[in-house]
MMTF fields as JSON, N, C-alpha, C and O atoms, coordinates in Angstrom:
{
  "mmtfVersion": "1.0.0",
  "mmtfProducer": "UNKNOWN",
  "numBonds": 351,
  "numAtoms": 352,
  "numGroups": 88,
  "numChains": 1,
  "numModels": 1,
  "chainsPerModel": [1],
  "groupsPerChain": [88],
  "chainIdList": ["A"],
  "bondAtomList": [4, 2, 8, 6, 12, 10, 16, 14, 20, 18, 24, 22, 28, 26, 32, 30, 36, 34, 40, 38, 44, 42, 48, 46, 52, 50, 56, 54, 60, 58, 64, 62, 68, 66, 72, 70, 76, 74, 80, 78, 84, 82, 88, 86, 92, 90, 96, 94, 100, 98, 104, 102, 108, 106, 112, 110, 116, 114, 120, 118, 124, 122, 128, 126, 132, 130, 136, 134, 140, 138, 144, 142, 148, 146, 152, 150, 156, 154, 160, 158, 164, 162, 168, 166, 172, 170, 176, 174, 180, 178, 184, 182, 188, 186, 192, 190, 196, 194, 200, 198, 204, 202, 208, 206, 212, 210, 216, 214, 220, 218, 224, 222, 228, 226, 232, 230, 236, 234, 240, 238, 244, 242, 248, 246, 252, 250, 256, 254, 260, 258, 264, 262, 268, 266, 272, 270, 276, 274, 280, 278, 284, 282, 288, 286, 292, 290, 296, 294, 300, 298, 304, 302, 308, 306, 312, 310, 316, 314, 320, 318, 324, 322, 328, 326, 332, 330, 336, 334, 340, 338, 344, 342, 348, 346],
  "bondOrderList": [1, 1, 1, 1, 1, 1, 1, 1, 1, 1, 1, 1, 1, 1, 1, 1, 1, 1, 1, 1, 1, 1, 1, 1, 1, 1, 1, 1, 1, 1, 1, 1, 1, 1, 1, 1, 1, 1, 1, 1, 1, 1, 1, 1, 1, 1, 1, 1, 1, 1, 1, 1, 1, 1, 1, 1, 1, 1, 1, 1, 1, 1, 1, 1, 1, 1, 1, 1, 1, 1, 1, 1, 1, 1, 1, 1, 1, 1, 1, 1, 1, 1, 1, 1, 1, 1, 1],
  "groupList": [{"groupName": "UNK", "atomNameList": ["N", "CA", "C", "O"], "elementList": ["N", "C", "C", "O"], "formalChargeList": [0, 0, 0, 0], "bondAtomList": [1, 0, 2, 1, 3, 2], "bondOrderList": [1, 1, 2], "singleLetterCode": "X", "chemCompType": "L-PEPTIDE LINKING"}],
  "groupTypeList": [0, 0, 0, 0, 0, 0, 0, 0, 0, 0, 0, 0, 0, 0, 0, 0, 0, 0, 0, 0, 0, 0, 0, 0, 0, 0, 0, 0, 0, 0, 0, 0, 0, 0, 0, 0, 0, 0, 0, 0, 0, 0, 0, 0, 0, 0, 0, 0, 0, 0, 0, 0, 0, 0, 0, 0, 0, 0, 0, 0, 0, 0, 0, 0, 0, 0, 0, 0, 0, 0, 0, 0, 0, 0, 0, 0, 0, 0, 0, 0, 0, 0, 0, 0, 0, 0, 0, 0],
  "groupIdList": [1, 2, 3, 4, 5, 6, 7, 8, 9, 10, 11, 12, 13, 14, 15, 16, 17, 18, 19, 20, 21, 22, 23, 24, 25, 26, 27, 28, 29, 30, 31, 32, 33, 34, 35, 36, 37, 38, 39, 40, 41, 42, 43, 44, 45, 46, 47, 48, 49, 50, 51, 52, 53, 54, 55, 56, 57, 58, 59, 60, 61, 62, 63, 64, 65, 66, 67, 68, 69, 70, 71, 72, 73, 74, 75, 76, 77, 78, 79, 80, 81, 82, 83, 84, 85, 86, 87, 88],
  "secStructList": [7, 7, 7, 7, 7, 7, 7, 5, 7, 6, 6, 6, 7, 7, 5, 7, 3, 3, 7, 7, 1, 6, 6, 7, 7, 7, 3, 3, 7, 6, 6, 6, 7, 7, 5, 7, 3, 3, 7, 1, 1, 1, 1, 3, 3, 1, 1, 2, 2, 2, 2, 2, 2, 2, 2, 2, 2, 2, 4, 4, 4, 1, 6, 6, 1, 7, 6, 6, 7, 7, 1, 7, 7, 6, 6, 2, 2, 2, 2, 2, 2, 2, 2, 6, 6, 6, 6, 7],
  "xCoordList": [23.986, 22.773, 22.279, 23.076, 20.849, 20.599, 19.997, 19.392, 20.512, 19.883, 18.866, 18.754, 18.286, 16.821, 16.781, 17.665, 15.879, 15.268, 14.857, 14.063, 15.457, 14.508, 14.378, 14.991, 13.239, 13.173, 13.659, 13.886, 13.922, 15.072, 14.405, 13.805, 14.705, 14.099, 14.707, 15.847, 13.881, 14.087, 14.826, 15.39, 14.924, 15.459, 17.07, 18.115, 16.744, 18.19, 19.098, 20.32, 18.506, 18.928, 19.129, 19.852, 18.563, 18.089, 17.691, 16.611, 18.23, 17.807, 16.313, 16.456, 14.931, 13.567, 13.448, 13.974, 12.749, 11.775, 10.693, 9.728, 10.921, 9.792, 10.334, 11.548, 9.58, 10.075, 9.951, 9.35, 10.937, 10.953, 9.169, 8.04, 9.862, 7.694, 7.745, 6.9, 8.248, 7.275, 6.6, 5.469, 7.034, 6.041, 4.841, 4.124, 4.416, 2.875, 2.788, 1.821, 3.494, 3.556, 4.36, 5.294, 3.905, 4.387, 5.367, 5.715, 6.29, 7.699, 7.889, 7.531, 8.258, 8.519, 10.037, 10.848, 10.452, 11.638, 11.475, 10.51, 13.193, 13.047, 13.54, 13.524, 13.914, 14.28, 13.001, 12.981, 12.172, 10.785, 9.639, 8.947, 9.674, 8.85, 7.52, 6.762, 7.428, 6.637, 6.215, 7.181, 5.404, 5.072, 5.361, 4.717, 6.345, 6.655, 5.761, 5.023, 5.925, 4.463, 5.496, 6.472, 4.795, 4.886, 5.106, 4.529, 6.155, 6.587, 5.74, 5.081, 5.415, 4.646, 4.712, 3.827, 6.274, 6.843, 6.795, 7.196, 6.113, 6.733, 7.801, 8.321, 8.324, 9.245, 8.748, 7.708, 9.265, 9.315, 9.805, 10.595, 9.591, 10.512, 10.032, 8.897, 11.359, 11.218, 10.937, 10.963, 10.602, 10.601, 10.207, 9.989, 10.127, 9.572, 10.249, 9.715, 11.749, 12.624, 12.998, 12.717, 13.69, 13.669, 12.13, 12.271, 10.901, 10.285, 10.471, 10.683, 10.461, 10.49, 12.143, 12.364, 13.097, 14.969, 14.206, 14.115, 13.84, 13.263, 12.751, 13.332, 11.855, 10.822, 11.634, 11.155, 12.8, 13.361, 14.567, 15.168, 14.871, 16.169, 15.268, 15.981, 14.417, 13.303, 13.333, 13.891, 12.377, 12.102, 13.177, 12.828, 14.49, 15.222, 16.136, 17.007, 15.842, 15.991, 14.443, 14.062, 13.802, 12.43, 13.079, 13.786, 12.222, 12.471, 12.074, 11.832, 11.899, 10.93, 11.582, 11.312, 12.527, 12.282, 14.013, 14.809, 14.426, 15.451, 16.744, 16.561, 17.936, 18.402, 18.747, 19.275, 18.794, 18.979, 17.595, 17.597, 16.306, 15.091, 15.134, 15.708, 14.347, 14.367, 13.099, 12.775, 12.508, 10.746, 10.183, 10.473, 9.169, 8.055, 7.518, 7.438, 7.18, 5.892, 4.831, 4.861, 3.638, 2.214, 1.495, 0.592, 2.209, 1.31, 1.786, 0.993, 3.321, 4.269, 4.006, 3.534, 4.152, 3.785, 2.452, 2.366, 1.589, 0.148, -0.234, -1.069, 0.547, 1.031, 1.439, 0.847, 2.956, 3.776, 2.63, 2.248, 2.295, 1.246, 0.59, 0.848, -0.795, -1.65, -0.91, -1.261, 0.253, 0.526, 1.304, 1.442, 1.783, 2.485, 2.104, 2.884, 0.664, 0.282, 0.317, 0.96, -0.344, -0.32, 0.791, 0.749, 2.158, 3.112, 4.034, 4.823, 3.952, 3.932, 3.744, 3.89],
  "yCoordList": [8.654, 7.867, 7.517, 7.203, 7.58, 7.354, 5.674, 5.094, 5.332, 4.226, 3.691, 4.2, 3.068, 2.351, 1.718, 1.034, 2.046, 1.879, 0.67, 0.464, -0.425, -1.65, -2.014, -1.396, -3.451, -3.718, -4.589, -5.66, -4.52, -5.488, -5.883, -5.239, -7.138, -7.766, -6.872, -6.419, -6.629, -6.364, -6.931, -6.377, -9.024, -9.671, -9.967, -9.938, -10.249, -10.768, -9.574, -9.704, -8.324, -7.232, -7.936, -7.308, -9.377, -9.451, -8.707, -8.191, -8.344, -7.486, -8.619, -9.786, -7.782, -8.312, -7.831, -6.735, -8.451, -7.811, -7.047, -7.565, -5.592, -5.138, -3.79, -3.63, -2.978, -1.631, -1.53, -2.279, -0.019, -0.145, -0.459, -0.457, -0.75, -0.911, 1.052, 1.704, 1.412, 3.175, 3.175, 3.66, 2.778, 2.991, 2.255, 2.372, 1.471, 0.875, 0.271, 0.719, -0.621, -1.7, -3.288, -3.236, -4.788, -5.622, -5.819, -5.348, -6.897, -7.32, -8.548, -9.244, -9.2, -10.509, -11.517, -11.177, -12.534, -13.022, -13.304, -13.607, -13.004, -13.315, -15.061, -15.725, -15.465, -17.048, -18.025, -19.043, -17.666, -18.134, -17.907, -18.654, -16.603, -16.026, -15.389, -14.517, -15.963, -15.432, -13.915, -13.222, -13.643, -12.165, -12.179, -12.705, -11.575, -11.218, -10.518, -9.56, -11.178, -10.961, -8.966, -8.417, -8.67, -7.045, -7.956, -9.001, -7.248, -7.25, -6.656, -5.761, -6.889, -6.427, -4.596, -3.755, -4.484, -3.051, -2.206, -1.085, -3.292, -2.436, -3.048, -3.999, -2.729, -3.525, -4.863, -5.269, -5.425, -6.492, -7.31, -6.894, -9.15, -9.99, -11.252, -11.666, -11.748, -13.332, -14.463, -15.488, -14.509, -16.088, -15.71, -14.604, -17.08, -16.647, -16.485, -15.918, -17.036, -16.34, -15.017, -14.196, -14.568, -12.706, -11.916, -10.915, -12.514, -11.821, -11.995, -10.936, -13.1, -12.895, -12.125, -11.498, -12.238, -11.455, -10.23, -9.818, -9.774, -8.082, -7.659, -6.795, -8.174, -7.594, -8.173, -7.661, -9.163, -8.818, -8.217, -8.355, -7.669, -6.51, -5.232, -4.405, -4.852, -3.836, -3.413, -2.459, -4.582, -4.729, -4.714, -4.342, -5.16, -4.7, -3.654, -3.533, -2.754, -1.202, -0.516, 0.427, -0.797, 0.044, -0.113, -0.884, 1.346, 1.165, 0.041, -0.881, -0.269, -1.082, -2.943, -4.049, -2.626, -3.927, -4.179, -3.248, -5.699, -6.232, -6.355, -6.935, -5.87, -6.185, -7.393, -7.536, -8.48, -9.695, -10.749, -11.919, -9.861, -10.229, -11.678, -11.712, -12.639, -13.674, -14.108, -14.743, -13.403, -13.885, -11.889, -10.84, -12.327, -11.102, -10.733, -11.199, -9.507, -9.022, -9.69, -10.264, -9.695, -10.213, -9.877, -10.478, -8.298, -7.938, -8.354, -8.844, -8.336, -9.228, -10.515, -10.827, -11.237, -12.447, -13.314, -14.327, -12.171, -12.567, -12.578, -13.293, -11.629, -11.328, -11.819, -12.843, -12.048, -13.443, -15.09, -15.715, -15.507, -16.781, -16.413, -16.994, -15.053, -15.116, -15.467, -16.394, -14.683, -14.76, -15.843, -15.757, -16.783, -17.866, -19.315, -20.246, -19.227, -20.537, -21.511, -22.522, -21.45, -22.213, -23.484, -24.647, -22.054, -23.169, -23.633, -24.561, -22.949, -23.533, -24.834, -25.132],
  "zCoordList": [-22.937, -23.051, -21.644, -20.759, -21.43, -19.96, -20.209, -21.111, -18.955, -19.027, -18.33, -17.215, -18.513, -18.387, -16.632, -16.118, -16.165, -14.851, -15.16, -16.079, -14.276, -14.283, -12.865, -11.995, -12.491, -11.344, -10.6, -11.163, -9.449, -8.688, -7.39, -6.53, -7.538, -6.067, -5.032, -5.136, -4.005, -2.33, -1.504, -0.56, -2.039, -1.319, -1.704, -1.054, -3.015, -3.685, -4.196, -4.115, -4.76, -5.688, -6.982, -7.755, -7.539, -8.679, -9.528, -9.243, -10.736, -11.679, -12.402, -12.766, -12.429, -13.045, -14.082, -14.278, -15.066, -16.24, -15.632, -15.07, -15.786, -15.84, -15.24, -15.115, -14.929, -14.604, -12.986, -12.216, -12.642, -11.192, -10.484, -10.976, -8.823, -8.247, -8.023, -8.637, -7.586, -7.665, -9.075, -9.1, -10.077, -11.471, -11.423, -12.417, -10.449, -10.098, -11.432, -12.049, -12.105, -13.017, -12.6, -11.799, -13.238, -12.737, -13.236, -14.319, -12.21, -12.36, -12.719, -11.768, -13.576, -13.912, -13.816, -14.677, -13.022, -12.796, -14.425, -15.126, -14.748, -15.973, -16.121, -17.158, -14.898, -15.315, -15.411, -16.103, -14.789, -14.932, -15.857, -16.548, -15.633, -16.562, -15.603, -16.026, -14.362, -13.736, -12.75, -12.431, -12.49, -11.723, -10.35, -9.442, -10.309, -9.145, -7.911, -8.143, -6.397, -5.7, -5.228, -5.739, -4.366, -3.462, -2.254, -1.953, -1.596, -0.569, 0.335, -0.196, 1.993, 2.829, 2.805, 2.65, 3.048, 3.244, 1.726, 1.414, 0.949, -0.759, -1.508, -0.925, -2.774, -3.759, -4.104, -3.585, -4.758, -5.5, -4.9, -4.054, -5.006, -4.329, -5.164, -5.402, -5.547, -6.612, -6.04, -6.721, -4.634, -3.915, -2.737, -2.242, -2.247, -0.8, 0.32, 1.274, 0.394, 0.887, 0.644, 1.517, -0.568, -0.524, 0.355, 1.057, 0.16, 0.594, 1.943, 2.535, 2.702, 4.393, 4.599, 5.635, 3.643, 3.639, 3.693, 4.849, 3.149, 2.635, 4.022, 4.68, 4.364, 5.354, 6.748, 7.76, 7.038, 8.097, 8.376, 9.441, 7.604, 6.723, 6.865, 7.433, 6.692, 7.335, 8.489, 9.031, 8.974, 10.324, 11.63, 12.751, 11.314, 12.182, 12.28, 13.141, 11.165, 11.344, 11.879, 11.186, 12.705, 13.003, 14.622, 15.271, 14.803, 16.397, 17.096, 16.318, 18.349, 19.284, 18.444, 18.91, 17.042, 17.242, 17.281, 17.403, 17.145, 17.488, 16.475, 15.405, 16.756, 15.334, 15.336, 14.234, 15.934, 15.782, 15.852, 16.236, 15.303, 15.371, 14.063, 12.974, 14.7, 13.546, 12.819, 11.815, 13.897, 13.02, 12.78, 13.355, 11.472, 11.231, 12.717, 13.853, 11.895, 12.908, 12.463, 11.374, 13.349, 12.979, 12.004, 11.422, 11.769, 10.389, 9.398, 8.595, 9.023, 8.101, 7.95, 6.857, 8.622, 8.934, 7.872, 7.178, 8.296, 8.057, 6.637, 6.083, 6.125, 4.488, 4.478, 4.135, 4.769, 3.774, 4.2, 3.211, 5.289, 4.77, 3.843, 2.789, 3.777, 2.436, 1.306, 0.575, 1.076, 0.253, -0.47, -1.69, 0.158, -0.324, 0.506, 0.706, 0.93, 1.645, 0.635, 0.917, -0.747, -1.491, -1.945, -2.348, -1.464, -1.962, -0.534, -0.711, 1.029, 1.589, 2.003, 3.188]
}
């Protein structure tokens, strides 16, 4: 029996409701019930920590940057405020 592709945070490896992000469908934490936002780099992420974990777990595998880097890049950055100023 094959089993079923589901989606998993970027930050935590939380298993989500909803199917993987390459299937361009949404992800829902299932303890909440709510939609999970897109990560700057892509995937899924349940909070606003996994999302800045995700994208600096990224970012310090890219060249030019630091592996002991502690802040986004500017373009990261600029996404995670849009995206979670509200609850900032």
């Amino acid at each position: 029996m094959i089993e079923k592709e589901t989606a998993v945070c970027r930050g935590c490896r939380k298993k989500l409701r909803g199917e993987p992000y390459y299937k361009g469908k949404p992800a829902y934490d299932p303890e909440t019930g709510e939609r999970c936002n897109v990560n700057f780099y892509g995937g899924f992420v349940c909070s606003q920590s996994c999302d800045k974990r995700a994208s600096l777990e990224l970012e310090r595998t890219m060249p030019g940057h630091n592996c002991n880097q502690d802040t986004l890049s500017d373009p990261a950055m600029r996404d995670y405020n849009r995206k979670w100023n509200d609850e900032v």
